[in-house]
C-alpha positions as a Python dict, from the first residue, in 0.01 Angstrom:
ca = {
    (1, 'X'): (0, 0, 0),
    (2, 'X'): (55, 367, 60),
    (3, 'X'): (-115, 659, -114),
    (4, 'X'): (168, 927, -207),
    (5, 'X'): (-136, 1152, -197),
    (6, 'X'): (-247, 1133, 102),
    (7, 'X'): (-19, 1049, 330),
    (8, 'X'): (-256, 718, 400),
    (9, 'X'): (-187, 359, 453),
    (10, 'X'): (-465, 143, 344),
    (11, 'X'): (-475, -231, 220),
    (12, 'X'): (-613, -373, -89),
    (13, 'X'): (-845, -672, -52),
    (14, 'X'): (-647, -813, -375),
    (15, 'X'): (-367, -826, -221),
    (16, 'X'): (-552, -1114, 38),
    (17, 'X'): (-349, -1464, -36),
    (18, 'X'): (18, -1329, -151),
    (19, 'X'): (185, -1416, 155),
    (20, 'X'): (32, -1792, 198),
    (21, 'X'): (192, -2132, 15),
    (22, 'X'): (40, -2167, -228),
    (23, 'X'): (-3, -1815, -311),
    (24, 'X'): (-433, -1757, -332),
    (25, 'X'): (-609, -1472, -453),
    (26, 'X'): (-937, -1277, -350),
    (27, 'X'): (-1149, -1448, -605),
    (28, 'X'): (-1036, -1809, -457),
    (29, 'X'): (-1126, -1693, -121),
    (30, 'X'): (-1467, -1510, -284),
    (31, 'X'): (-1541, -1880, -458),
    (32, 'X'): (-1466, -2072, -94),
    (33, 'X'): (-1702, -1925, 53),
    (34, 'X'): (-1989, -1965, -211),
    (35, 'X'): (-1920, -2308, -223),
    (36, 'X'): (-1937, -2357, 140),
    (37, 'X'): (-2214, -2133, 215),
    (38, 'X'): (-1990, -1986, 535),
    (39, 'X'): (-2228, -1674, 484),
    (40, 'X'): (-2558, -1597, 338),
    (41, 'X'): (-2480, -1244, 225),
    (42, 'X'): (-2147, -1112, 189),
    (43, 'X'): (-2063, -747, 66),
    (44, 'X'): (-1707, -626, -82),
    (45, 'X'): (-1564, -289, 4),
    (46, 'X'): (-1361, -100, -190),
    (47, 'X'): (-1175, -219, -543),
    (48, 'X'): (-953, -61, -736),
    (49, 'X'): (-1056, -55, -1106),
    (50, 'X'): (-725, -232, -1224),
    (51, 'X'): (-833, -509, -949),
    (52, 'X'): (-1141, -622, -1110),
    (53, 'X'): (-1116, -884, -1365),
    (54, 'X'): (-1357, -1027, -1621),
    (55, 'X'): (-1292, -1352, -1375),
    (56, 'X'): (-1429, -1150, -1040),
    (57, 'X'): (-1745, -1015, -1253),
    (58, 'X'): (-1828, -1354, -1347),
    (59, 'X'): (-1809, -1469, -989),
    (60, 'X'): (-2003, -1186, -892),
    (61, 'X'): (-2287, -1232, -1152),
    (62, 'X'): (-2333, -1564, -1083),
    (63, 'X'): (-2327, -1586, -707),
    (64, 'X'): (-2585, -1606, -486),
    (65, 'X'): (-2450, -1441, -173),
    (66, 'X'): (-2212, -1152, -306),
    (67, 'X'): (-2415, -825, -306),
    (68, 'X'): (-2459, -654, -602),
    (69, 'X'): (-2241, -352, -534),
    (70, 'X'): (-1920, -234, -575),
    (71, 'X'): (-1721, 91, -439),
    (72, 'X'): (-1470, 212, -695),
    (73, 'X'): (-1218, 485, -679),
    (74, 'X'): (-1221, 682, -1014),
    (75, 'X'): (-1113, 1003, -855),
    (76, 'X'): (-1113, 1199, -1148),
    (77, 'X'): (-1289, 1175, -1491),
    (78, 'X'): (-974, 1354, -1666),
    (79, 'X'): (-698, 1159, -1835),
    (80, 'X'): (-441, 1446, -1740),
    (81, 'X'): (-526, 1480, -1391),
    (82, 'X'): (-535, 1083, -1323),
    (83, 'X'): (-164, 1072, -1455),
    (84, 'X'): (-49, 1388, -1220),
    (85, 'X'): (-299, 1156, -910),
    (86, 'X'): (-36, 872, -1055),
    (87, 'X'): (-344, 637, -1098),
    (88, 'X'): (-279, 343, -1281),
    (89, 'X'): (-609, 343, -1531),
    (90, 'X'): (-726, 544, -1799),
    (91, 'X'): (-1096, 688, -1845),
    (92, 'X'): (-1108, 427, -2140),
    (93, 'X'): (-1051, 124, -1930),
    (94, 'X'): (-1252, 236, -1624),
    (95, 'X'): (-1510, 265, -1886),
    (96, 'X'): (-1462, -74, -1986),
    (97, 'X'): (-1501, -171, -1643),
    (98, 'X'): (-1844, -35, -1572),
    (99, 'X'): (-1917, -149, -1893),
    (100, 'X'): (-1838, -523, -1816),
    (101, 'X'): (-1986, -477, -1470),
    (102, 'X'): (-2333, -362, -1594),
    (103, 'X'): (-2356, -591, -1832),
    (104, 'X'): (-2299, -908, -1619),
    (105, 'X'): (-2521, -783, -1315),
    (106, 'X'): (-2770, -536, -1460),
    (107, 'X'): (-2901, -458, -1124),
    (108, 'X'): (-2537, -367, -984),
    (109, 'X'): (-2478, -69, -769),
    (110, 'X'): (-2147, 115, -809),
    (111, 'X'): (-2021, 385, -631),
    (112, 'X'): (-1736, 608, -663),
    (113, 'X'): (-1515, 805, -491),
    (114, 'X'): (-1388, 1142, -688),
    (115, 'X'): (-1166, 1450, -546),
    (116, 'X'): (-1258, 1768, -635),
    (117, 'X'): (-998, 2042, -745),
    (118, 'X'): (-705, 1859, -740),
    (119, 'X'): (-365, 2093, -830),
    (120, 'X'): (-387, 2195, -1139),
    (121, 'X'): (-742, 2071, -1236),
    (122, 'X'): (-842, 2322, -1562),
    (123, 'X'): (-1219, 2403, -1566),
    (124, 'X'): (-1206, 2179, -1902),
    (125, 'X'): (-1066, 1900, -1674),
    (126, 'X'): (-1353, 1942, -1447),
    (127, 'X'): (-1596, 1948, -1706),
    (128, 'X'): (-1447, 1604, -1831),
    (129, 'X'): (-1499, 1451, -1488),
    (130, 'X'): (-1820, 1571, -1499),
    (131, 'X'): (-1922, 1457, -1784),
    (132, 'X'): (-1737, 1155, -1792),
    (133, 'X'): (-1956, 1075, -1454),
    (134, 'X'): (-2262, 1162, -1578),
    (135, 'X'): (-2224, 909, -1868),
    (136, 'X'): (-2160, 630, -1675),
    (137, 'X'): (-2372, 408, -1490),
    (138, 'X'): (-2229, 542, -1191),
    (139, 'X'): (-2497, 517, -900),
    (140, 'X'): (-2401, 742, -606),
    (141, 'X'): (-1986, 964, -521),
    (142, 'X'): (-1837, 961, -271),
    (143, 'X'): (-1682, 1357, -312),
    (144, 'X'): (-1382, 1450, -147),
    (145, 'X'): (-1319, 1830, -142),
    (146, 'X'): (-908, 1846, -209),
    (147, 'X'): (-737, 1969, 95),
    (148, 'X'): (-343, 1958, 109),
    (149, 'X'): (-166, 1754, 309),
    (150, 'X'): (129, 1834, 502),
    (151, 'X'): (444, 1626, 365),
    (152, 'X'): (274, 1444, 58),
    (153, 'X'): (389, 1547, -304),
    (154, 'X'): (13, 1675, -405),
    (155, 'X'): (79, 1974, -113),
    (156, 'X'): (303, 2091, -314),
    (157, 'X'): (265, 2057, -646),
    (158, 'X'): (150, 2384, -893),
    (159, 'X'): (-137, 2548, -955),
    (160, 'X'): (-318, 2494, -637),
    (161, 'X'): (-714, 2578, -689),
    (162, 'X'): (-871, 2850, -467),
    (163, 'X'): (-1068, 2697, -191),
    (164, 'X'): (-1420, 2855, -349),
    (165, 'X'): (-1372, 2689, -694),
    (166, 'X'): (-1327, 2382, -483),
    (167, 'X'): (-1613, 2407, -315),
    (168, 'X'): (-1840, 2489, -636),
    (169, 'X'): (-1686, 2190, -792),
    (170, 'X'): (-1760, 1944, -521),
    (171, 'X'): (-2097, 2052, -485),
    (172, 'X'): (-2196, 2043, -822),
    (173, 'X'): (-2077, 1661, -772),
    (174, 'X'): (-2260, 1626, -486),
    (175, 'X'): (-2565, 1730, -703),
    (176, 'X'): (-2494, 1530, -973),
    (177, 'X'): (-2442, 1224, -755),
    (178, 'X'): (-2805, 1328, -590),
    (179, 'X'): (-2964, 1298, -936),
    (180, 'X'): (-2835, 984, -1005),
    (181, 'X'): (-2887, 819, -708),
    (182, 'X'): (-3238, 923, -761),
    (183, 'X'): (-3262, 765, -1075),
    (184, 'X'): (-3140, 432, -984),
    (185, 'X'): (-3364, 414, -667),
    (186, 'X'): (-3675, 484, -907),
    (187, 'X'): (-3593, 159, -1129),
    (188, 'X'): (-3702, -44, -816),
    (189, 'X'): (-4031, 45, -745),
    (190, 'X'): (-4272, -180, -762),
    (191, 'X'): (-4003, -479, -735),
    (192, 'X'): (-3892, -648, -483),
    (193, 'X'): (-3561, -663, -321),
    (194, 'X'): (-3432, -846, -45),
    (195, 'X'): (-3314, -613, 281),
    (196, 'X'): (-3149, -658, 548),
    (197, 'X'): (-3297, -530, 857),
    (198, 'X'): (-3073, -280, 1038),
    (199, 'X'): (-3203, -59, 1305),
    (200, 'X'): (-3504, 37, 1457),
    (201, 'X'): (-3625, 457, 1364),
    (202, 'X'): (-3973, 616, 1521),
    (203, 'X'): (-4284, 551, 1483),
    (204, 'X'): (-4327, 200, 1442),
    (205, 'X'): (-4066, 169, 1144),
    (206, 'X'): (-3764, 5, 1113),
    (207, 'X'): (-3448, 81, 856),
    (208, 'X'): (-3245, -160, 633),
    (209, 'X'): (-3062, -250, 331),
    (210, 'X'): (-3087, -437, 20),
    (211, 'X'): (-2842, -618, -146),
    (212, 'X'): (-2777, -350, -406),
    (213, 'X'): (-2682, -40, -151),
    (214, 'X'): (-3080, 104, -134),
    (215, 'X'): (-3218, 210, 226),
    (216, 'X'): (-3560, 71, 321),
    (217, 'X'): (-3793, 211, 571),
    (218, 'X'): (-4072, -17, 639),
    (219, 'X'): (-4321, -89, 980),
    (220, 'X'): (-4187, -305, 1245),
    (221, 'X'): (-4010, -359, 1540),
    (222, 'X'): (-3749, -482, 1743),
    (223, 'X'): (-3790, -846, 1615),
    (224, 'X'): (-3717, -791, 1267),
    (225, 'X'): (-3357, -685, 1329),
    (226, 'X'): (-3097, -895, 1178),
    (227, 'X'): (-3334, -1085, 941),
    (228, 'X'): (-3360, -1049, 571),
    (229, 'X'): (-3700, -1005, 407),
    (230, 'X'): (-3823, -972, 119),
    (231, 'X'): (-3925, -595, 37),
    (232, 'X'): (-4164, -460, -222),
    (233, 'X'): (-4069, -99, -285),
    (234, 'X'): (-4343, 120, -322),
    (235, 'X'): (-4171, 472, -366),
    (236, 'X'): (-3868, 619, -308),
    (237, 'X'): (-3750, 913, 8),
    (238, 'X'): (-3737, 1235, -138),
}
């Protein structure tokens, strides 16, 4: 598909399956390759929040090889600004989504992705966002400072927002996101979580990640990259 908004053509995993006889979806491709096994750890991008079904959750809580995490595009936490963004949720049902998603995998990690001043965002439409976020079990944003671009319908709309209250705005996101990231990482210390060896960093110490979207630093070397261990965390970076 093609966002009006930014000018930027991206593809939906859900839209995996339309063009094959019979037609398939992503959660009959998800459920292939649990049953066969084709890989022992598989983590899904980005999903819209209309794309994820009480069907996909299930399948997700009960698998052994999808990661517990999940990158969501809210954008904004104001009713009136998703309908000018032409985004095809409310704040209700997005809250009904997280709500459905925690429930089913407690341990989930979900991210967002959320634009800051947007034309026409009031400072009561911010503070919805804001709040909105903070209510949520949101783990980490992804915050996108609004910046016009040339030829797409949000370049031109009304009520453009000076660059500064822009830049206040997204970093009081940023801030917020900080805190809760924080939070979440605390609730695993002293467990253990399964991570992914990535890279090898100084002094004897090599980097991964776990299932659920948290960095590990932990000693070793070379010979640990590409193997998944099993990790007890005993604090978190500050």
């Amino acid at each position: 598909f093609y966002s009006i908004f930014t000018g930027v053509q991206r593809f939906a995993l859900t839209i995996y399956g339309l063009d094959l006889t019979p037609r398939l979806q992503l959660i009959d491709l998800l459920a292939a390759v649990e049953k066969e096994r084709i890989v022992p750890r598989l983590r899904i991008g980005s999903l819209e929040p209309t794309e994820i079904t009480t069907p996909l959750v299930r399948l997700f809580a009960s698998s052994e090889i999808i990661c517990p995490h999940l990158h969501i595009p809210l954008q904004s936490g104001s009713d009136p600004v998703l309908e000018r963004m032409n985004r095809h949720y409310t704040t209700l049902r997005f809250r009904e989504v997280m709500g459905e998603l925690a429930a089913a995998i407690p341990d989930i990690c979900p991210g967002c992705d959320i634009i800051a001043g947007f034309p026409g965002e009031t400072d009561e439409e911010f503070a919805a966002t804001y709040s909105f976020i903070d209510s949520l079990p949101i783990t980490y944003l992804h915050v996108f400072p609004f910046s016009p671009r040339q030829g797409t319908p949000a370049a031109t709309m009304p009520s453009q927002a000076p660059g500064g209250v822009i830049r206040e705005r997204a970093a009081a996101l940023r801030r917020l996101s900080e805190r809760k990231k924080r939070a979440y990482h605390e609730r695993f210390v002293g467990r253990e979580l399964e991570v992914l060896v990535q890279e090898r960093k100084e002094g004897g110490m090599v980097k991964g990640l776990s299932r659920n979207y948290i960095p590990v630093m932990l000693p070793g070397d070379d010979n640990l990259i590409n193997s998944e261990i099993s990790v007890r965390i005993t604090g978190t970076g500050k």
